[in-house]
Rosetta silent file (secondary structure, phi, psi, omega in degrees, C-alpha in Angstrom):
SEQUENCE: XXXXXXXXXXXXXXXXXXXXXXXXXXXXXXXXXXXXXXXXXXXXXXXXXXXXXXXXXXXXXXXXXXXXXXXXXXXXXXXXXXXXXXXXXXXXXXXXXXXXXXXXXXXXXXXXXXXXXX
SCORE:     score description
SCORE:     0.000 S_00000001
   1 L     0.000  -17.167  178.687  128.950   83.080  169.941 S_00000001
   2 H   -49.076  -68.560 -141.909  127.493   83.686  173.629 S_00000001
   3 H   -50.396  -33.048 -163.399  130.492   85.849  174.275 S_00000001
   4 H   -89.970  -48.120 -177.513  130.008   87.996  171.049 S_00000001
   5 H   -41.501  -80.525  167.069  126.215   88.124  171.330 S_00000001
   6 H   -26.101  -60.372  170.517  126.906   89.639  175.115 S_00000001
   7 H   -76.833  -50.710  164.995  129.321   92.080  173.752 S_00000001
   8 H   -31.583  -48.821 -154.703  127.406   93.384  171.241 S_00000001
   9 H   -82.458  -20.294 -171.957  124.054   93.887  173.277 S_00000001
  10 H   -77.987  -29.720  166.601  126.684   95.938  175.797 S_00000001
  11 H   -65.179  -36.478  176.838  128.081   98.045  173.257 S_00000001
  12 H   -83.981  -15.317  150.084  124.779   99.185  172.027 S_00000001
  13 L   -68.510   -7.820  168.419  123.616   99.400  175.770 S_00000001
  14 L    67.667   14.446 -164.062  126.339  101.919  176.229 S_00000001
  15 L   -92.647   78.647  177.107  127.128   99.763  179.117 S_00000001
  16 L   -36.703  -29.639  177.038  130.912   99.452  179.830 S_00000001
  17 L   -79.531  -57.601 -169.385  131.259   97.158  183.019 S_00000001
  18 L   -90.611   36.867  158.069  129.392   94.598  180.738 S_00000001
  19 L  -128.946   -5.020  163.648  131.422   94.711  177.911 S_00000001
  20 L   -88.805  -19.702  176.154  134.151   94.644  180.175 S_00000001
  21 L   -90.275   16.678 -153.008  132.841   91.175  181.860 S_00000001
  22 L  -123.044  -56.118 -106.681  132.749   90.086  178.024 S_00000001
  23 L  -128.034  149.408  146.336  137.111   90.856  177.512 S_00000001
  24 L  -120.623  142.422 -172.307  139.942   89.082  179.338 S_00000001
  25 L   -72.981   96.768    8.759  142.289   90.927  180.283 S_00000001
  26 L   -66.540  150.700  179.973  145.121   92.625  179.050 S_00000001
  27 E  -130.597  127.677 -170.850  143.151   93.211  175.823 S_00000001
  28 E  -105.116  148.055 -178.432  144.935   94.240  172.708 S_00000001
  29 E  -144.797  137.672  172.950  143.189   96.077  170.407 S_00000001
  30 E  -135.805  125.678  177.247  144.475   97.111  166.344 S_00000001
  31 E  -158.049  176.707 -178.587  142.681   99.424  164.355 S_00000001
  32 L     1.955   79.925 -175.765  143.864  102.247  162.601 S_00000001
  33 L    49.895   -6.733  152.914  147.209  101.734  162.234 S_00000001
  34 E  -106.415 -178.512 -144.869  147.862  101.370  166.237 S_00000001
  35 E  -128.688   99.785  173.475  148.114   99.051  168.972 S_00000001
  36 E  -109.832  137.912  171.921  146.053   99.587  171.839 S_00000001
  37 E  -122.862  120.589  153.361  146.216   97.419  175.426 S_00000001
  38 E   -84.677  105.533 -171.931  143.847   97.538  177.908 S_00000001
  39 L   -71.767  -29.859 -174.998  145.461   96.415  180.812 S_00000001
  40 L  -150.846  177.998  178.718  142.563   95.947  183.125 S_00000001
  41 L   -87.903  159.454 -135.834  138.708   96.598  183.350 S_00000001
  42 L    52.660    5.334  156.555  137.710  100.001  182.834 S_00000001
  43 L   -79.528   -4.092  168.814  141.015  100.759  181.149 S_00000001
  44 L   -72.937  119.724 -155.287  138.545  100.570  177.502 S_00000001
  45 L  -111.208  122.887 -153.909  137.896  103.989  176.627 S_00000001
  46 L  -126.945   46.513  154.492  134.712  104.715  176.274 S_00000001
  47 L   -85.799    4.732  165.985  134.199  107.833  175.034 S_00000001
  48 H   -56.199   -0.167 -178.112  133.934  105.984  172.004 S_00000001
  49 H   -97.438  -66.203  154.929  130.033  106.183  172.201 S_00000001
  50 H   -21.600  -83.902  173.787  130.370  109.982  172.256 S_00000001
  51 H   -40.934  -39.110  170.667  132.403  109.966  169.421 S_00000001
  52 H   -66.357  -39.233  160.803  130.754  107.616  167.140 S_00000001
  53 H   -55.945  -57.111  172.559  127.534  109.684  168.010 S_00000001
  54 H   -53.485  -62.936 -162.904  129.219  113.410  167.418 S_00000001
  55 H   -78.293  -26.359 -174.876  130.882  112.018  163.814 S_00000001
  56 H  -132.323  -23.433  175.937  128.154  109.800  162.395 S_00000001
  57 L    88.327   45.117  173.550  124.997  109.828  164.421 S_00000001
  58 E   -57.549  106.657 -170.629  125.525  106.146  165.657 S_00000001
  59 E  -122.892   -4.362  165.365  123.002  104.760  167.403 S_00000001
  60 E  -169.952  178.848  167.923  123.685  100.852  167.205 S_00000001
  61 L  -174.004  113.939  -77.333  125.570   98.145  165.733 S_00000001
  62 L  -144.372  163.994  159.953  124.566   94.502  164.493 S_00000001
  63 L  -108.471  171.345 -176.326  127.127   91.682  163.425 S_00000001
  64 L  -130.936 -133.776 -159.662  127.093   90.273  159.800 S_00000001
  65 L   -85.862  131.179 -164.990  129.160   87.224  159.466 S_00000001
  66 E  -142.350  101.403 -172.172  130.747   85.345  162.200 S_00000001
  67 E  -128.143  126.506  173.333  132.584   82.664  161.403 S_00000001
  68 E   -50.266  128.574  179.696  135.210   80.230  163.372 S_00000001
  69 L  -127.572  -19.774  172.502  138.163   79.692  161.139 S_00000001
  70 L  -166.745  141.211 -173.160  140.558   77.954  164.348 S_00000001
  71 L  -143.078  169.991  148.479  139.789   77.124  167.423 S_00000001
  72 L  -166.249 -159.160 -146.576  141.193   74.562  170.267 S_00000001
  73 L   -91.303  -10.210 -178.292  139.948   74.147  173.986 S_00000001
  74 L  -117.204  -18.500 -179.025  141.772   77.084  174.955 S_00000001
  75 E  -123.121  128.625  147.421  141.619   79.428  171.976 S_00000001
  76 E   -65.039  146.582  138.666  139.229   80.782  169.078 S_00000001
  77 E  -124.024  133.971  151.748  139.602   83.061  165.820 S_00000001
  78 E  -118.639  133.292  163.729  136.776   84.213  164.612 S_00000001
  79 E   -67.339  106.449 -132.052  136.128   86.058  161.215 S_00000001
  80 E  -155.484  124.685  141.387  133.203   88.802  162.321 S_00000001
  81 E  -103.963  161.226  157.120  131.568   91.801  160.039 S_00000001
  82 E  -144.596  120.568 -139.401  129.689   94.575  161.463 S_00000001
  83 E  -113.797  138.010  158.945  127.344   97.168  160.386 S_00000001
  84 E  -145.973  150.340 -154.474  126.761  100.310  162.164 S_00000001
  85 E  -151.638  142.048 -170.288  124.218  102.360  161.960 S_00000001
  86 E   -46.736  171.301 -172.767  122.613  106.066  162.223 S_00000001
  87 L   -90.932   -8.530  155.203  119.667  106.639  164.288 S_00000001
  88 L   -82.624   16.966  170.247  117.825  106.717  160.922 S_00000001
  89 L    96.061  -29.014  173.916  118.293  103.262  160.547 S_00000001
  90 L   -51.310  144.964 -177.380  120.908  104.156  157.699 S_00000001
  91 E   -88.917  116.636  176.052  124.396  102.376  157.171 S_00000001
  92 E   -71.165  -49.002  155.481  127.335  103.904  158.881 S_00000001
  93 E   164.491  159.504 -143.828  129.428  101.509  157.422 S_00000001
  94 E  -133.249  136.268 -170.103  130.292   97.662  157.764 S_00000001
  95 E  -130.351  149.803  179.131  134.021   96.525  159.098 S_00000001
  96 E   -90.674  167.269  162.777  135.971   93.498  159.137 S_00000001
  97 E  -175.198 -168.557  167.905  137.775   92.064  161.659 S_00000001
  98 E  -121.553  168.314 -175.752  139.361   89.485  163.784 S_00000001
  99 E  -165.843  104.090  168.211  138.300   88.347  167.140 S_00000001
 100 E   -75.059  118.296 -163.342  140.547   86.391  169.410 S_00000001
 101 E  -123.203  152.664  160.932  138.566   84.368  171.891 S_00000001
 102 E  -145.999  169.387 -158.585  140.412   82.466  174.828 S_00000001
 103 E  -115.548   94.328 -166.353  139.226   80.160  177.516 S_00000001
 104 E  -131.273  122.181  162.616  140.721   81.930  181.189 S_00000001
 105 L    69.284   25.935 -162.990  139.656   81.871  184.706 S_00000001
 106 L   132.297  -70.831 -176.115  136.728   79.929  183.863 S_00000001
 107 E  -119.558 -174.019  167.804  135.286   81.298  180.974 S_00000001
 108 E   -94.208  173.814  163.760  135.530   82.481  177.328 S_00000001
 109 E   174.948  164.094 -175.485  136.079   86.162  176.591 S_00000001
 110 E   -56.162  126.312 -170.609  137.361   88.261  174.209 S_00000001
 111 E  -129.286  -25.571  176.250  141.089   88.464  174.715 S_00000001
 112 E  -142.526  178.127  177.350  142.384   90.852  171.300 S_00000001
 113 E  -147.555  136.043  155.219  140.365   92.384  168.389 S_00000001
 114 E  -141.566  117.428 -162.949  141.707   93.271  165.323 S_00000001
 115 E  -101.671  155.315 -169.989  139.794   95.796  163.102 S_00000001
 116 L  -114.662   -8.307 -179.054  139.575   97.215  159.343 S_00000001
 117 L   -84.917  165.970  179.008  136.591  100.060  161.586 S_00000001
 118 L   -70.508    0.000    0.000  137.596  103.338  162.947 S_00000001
């Protein structure tokens, strides 16, 4: 839950290198009907802050439910909502997902995502 906690305060910090020290590497990503890989850090494209800001007026975004459904010493799945939300405080809208955790080089990180969000 470190790992998610970590990513989370970096995504809403706008920070990219430290949501990139969150991910192992290549990182798969599925959302809207495609397949995205990030092969290495600073391949995550992160004009996604822009964007979420221009189309919805996104100013943060919180987890909801985060729950381990299989894990062993090398792997995770976690079941993970998330709400995001306008800079009025208002709900952008809350997404499901999956979150693929693995144990590499050391540490945990994020190694795929797979989302029901833009």
């Amino acid at each position: 839950l470190r790992v998610l906690d970590r990513f989370m305060a970096a995504l809403n910090a706008h920070d990219a290198a430290a949501m990139d020290a969150e991910m192992h590497f290549p990182h798969v990503r599925l959302a809207q009907g495609r397949v995205a890989v990030y092969e290495k850090p600073g391949s995550n494209p992160m004009d996604l802050f822009q964007r979420l800001k221009a189309e919805d007026d996104w100013l943060r975004s919180r987890w909801g439910r985060r729950e381990l459904i299989q894990f062993s010493e090398v792997k995770a799945h976690y079941v993970v909502d998330y709400a995001r939300f306008r800079s009025d405080d208002s709900v952008i809208g809350v997404y499901e997902s999956l979150y693929v955790l693995s144990f590499a080089e050391g540490r945990w990180g994020i190694l795929a995502r797979s989302s029901f969000g833009p």
